[in-house]
Each structure stands twice: as structure tokens, then as C-alpha cells.
N, C-alpha and C positions, 0 to 999 in steps of 0.2 A: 295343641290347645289344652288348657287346662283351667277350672273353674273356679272361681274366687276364694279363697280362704275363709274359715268363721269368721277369722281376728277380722277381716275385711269390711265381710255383710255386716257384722255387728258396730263395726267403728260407724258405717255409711246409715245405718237403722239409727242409730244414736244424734246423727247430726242434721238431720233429714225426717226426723220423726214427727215433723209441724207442718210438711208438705206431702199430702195424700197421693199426688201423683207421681211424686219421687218414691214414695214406699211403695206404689206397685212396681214402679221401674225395678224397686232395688229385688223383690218377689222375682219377678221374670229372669232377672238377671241369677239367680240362684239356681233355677228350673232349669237352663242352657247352659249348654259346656261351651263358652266364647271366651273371645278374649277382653278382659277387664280394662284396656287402656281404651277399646274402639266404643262402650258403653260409659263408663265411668265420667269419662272426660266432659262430654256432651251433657249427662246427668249432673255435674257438681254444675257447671256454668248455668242450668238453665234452672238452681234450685239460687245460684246468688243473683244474677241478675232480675230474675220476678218469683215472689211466691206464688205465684197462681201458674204461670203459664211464660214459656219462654217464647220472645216476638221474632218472627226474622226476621234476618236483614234483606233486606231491599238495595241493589244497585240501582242509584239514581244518572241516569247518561248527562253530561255534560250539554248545557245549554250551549250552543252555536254564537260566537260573538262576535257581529261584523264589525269589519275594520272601520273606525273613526273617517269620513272624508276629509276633515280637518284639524288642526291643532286648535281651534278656538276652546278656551279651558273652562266659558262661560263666565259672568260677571265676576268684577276682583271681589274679595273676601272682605267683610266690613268687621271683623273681626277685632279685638283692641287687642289681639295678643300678636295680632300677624306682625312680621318682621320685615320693616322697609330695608334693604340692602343697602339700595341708592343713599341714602339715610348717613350710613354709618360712619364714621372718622374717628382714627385711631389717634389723631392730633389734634382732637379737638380741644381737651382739658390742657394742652402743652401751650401756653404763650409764644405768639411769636416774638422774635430779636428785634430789638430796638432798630437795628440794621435792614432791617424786611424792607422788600421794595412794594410800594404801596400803586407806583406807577410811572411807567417808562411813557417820556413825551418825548417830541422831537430835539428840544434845547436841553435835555435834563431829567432828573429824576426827581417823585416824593420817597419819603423814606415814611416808614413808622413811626420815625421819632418825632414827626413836624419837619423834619430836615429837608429844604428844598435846595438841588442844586441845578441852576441854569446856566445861562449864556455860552451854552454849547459845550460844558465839559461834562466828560464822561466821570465816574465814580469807580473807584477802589475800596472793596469792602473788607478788612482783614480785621480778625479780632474782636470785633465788636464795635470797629470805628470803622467812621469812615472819609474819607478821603477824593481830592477832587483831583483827577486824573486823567493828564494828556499826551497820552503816548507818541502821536502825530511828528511831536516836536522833533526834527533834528535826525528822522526819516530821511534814507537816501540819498545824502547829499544837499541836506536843506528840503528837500522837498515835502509838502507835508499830504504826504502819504503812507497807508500800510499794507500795502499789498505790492511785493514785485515784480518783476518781468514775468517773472513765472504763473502769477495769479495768486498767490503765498499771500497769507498771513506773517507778516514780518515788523518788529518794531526795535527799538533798541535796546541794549542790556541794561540802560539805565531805566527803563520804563519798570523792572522788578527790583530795582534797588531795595525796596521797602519792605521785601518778601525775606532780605537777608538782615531785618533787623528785629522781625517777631520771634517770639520764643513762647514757646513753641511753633512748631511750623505749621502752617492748616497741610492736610491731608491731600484737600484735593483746590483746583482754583477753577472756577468756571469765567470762560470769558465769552462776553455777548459782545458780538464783530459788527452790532449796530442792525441793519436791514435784513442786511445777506451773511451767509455763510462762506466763506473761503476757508482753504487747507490749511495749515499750519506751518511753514518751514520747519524744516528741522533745524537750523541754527534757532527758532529761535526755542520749539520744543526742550532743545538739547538746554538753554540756558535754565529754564523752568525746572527740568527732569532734575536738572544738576544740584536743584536745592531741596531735592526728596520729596516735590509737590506732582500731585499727577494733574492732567491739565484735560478740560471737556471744553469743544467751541459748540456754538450753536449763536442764532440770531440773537438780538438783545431782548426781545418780549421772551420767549422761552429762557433763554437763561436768567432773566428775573424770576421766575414760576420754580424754575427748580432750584437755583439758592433760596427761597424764600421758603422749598419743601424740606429740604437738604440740611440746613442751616436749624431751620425748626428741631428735626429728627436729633441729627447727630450733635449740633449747638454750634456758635460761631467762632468756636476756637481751630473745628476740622475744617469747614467750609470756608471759602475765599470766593471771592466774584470782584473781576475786573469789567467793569459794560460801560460800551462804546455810546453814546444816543445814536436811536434809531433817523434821526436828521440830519448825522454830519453828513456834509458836502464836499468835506475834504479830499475823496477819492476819487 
């Protein structure tokens, strides 16, 4: 152990000299052979943090906090900045296609454009036109059905005729089977696949809903929708 230096007292006497009870500390500290970091330290802190007199610190124990009995998060917030989620739409400033299905009836469709089609034919939507379309025709031997023994979605090659005269091709072709949902054959998948189109079935009220989300997004050059009315009888 050994006792602080002049150079020391005198730097600490010099900087401390406005604070009465720091200049007796630094006295005492002169008088005893100690060591200078276990006084020092304690001395500069308690000459910056108050001139008069240094406060201690107090450990405050942690308040005990019972668990919530419920999720009720109390009244909604009337707030003008709060943020409705529900609200939001990323498509809303985007116009929809003249092509949009505005409404699937049992004999037909309304389009967006005014365009009503009835007396029980179905609609081919490609390009941005549209078209009045009946697959039915000429079905299994005359029969006017689309579904076969197997339970299959099945129509004939002429039913996508129309599909090999756009250019470009849509992406994707969504077909609404009218009511119900049936499987796809694969003959007839395979004729579709074969023109670089990828092919979604679903009922005909859902796939109005998603050409009409689809078609918005990507525009009606990708999107295609062939839909059945949700009325024909024909099966």
C-alpha cells in the first residue's frame, strides 16, 4: 500500500476546491497510507453527481403483478389515428375489368360492362372479351353432359378451341363447374396443359370471386375464366 502522490492531492485539491466536504475527504486521504482507487473513486462520483452531499441508492423490490383473468383489452380506442385493418384494400385504387363478374344467376351472368348473358349459357372470359359458351354440346355421344362414368369433369377439345387463337396466352384459366365441384379428367386437363395454360376448378360463385380478384391483380390478359351457370340441369 502506498500513499497518494503530491501531483495527485494537488490535481484533486484543484478540482474539488468548491466542495467543503470533498476537501476534508481529500485531508484524511493524505493522513492514511491507503490505497487511492478504494477512496478516490467513491470521492470524484459523489463531488459530480451533487455538491452538497451524495444520495444513495435505494433498491426498490418489484411490485407483484397478478395475472390478467382475461383478454378483455377494455373499450376500443376512439382515437383518429387508430388503424382499421379490416379497412384496408390493396386494390382498391386499381379499376376493375370491364370483364368482372358483377353476378352469377342460375340462367347467366351480369358482367361490369352492362353485359347480361342468359337463357342458360355459360361465359368464356379470355382477353378482355367475352363470350357465350357451351361446352355441353356434343358431350359423350350426343349426350349433353360433362361429367363421366368416372365422376370427371370432361368436355370436348372443341370446347378450348378459342384458347389456341389468343396471343398471347392467359397464364392461368379458372373454371366454375356451375353448383358443384367435380375432378378434372386428365384427358381433358392434358388438352388445356398442352396450350401452356394452368387450369383451377372450383364452383361457379367462387370462381366469379377469384377471376374477378385475379383478373384485377395480374389484368385480363393472364387470367381466363370459363363458368358454367350455377342452374344448368343438363347433368
Amino acid at each position: 500500500m502506498h500513499p497518494p502522490s503530491p501531483q495527485l492531492l494537488r490535481a484533486l485539491r484543484t478540482s474539488i476546491s468548491a466542495n467543503p466536504r470533498a476537501t476534508i475527504a481529500c485531508t484524511q486521504l493524505a493522513s492514511r497510507s491507503i490505497s487511492p482507487v478504494s477512496q478516490i473513486t467513491p470521492l470524484l462520483i459523489s463531488h459530480r453527481n451533487n455538491s452538497n452531499h451524495a444520495r444513495p441508492t435505494r433498491m426498490i423490490p418489484r411490485a407483484h403483478t397478478a395475472k390478467p383473468s382475461n383478454r378483455d383489452r377494455g373499450p376500443p380506442s376512439k382515437e383518429d389515428t387508430q388503424t382499421d385493418f379490416a379497412a384496408l384494400n390493396v386494390l382498391g385504387n386499381i379499376p376493375a375489368p370491364t370483364t368482372a363478374i358483377d353476378a352469377t344467376l342460375d340462367t347467366g351472368f351480369h358482367l361490369n360492362n352492362g353485359v347480361k348473358i342468359t337463357g342458360g349459357d355459360g361465359v368464356l372470359l379470355i382477353g378482355g372479351e367475352a363470350f357465350a359458351w357451351r361446352p355441353w354440346h356434343g358431350v359423350e355421344g350426343g349426350k349433353d353432359s360433362m361429367v363421366n362414368k368416372k365422376g370427371q369433369f370432361e368436355v370436348g377439345e372443341q370446347a378450348w378451341g378459342i384458347l389456341n387463337l389468343v396471343w398471347p396466352r392467359p397464364d392461368m384459366l379458372i373454371i366454375g363447374m356451375g353448383e358443384t365441384v367435380f375432378p378434372l379428367s386428365p384427358e381433358t386437363k392434358r388438352q388445356i396443359n398442352s396450350l401452356g395454360v394452368r387450369v383451377e376448378m372450383l364452383d361457379t360463385r367462387n370462381a366469379a370471386a377469384q377471376f374477378n380478384l385475379l383478373a384485377t391483380e395480374r389484368g385480363v390478359s393472364e387470367i381466363a375464366a370459363a363458368m358454367i351457370p350455377i342452374g344448368w340441369k343438363g347433368r
